[in-house]
Structures are given as C-alpha cells and as structure tokens.
C-alpha positions as CSV (number, residue, x, y, z in Angstrom):
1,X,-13.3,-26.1,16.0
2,X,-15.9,-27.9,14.0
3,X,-17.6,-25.7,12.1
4,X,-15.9,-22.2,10.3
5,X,-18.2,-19.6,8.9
6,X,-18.5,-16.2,7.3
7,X,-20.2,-13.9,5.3
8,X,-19.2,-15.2,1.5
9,X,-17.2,-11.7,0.5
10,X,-14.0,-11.8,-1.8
11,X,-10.9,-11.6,0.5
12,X,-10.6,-12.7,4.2
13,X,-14.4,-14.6,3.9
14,X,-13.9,-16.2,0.8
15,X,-10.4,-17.5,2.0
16,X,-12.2,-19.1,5.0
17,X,-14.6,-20.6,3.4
18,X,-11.9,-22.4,0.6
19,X,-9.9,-23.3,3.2
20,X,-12.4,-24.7,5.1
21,X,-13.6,-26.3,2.2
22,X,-9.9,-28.0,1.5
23,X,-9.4,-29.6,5.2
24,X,-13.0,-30.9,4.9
25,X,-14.1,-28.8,7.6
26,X,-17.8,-28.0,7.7
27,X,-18.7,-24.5,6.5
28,X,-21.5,-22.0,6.5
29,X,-22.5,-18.6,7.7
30,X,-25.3,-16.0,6.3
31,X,-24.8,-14.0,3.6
32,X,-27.4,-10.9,2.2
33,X,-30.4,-11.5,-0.2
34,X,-29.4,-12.2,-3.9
35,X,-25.7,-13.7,-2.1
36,X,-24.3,-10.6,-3.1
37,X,-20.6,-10.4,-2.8
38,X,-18.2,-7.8,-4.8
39,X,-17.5,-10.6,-7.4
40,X,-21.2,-11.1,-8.2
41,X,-23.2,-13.7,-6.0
42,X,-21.4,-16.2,-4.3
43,X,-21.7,-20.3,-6.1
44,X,-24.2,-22.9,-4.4
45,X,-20.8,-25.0,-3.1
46,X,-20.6,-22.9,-0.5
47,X,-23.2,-23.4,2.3
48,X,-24.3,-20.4,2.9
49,X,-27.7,-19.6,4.2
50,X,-29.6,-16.6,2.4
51,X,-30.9,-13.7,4.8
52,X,-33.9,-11.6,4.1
53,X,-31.7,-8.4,3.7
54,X,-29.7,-6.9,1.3
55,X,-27.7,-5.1,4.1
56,X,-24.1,-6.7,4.6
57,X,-24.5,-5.2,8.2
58,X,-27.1,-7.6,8.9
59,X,-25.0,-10.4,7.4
60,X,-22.2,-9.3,9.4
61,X,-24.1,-9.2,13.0
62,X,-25.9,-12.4,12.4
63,X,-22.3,-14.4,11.9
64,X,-21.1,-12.5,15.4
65,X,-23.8,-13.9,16.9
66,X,-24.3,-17.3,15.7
67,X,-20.4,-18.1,16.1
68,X,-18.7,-19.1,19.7
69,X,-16.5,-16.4,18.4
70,X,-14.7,-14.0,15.6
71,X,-11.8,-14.0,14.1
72,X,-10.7,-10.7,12.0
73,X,-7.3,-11.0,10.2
74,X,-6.1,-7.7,8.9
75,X,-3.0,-5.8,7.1
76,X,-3.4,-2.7,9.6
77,X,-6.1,-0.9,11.6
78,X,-9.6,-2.0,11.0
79,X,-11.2,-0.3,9.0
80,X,-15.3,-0.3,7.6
81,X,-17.1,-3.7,7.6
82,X,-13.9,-5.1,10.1
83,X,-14.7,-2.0,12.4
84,X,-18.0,-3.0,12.5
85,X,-17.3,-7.0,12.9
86,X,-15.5,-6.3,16.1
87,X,-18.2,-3.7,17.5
88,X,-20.4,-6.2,16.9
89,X,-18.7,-9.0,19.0
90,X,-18.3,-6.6,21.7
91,X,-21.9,-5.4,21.5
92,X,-22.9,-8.9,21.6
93,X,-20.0,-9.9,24.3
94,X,-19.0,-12.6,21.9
95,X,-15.1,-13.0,22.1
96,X,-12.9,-11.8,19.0
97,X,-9.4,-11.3,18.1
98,X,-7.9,-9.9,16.1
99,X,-4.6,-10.0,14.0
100,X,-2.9,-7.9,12.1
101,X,-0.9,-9.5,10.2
102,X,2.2,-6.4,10.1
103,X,2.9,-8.0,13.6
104,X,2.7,-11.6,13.0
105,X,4.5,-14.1,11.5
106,X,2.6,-16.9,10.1
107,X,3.8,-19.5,12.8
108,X,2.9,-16.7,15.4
109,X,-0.5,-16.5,14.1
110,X,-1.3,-19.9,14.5
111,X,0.2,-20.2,17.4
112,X,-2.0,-17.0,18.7
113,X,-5.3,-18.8,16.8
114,X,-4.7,-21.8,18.4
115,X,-4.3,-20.9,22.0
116,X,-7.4,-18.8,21.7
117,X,-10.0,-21.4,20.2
118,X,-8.6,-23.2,23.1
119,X,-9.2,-20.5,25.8
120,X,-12.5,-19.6,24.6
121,X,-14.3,-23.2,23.8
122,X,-14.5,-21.8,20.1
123,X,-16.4,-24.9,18.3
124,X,-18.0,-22.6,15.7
125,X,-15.5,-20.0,14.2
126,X,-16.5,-16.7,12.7
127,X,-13.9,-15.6,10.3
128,X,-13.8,-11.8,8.8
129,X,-11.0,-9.3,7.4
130,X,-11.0,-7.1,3.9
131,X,-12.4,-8.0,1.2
132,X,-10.0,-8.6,-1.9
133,X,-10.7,-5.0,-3.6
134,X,-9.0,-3.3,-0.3
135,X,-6.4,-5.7,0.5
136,X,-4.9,-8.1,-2.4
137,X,-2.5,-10.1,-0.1
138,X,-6.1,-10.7,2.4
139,X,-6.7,-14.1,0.7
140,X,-3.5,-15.7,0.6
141,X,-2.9,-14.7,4.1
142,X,-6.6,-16.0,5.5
143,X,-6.4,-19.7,3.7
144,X,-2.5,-20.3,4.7
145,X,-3.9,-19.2,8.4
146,X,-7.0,-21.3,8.4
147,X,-5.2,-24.2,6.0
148,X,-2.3,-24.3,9.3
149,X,-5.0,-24.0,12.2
150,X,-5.0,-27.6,14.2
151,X,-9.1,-28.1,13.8
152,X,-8.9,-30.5,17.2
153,X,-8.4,-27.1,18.9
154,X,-11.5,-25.0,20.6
C-alpha cells in the first residue's frame, strides 16, 4: 500500500486520512465542491483534491474508481453512503471488503486487511465507513485499524 485515500468526512474517512497522516503514508482522495464534510469544510493538510460537484455521491464513485480497491469498516449492516461505496465497487468491479467490526477483533481485522491488500495488488487504498454523527466509536476503530496495517503489504 502506498497511497490511502477517501472522501474527507468525519468518522471512518477522517480516521484514514489521520492515520495515514501519522505513519507518513501518502494521502488523498476527492472530496465535493466547497470540501464539505459534516464538521464544516475539511483543512488544506489534507490532500484532497476538490471536485466540481457538491454531490457526496460523486465524491464517493470517483474514490471507488481511482483506488486499486475499497475498504468499508462498519459497526453493523451498511447502511446509506456505505451502501452506496460498495455498489459502487461492484458496479465498477473494483474489489472491496468489508468489515464489521461486531465480528472482528482488532488483530483479526488486520490480519483479514492484510491478507487482502496482498491478494488483490492493493497499492492505492480506498477507505470508507460512517461518518462520526452515525457511529461514535467509527473513528477510534478506523485509525487503530489503519495505524496497525503493515503498509509493505498490497
């Protein structure tokens, strides 16, 4: 993995993106017109590139298809923009897993992460979930993940 992006939202994005920041792992991704995220637009130190749009749809397809592939971490089902992140992939047959984290241990996780990037050549990692107003424990879970992740792997 060399690269990890996503679309800049609070929660599972943001998390990403920090942790990617931390290891010194190059970030990016697209994010809508204005950087528009929940918590009002998203700071210049993350790299993100600004799209035309305002739509977080269009946000969401263009990191599905500029990634080698997705990862969606979850607490549950999918639900809304997650739903839509793995439709996406699949429309675009661009591989995607995802985890929900009621079934996985941390060390699992990784383990599962891991063994994927490896499987699937993933150099450029797209990484989605909630964002922090529908799932509180999103973020912690998303930078321990990413924070654990061997980068050498993909």
């Amino acid at each position: 993995m060399i690269k990890i992006i996503s679309g800049g939202q609070t929660g599972a994005d943001r998390a990403a993106l920090d942790a990617a920041r931390e290891r010194g792992i190059a970030h990016g991704g697209w994010i809508p017109k204005g950087r528009i995220t929940e918590d009002g637009p998203l700071g210049w130190e993350y790299h993100l590139q600004e799209l035309n749009s305002y739509r977080y749809r269009d946000r969401t397809e263009k990191n599905v298809v500029e990634s080698d592939g997705t990862l969606i971490v979850s607490y549950g089902p999918l639900r809304s923009g997650s739903a839509l992140t793995e439709a996406l992939a699949l429309r675009h047959d661009r591989p995607c897993l995802h985890l929900n984290m009621d079934y996985f241990s941390l060390d699992t996780a990784v383990q599962t992460v891991e063994q994927w990037l490896q499987e699937n050549a993933i150099k450029v990692l797209n990484v989605a979930g909630p964002r922090a107003s529908s799932d509180e424990r999103i973020y912690a879970t998303v930078r321990e993940l990413i924070l654990n992740i061997n980068a050498e792997t993909g």
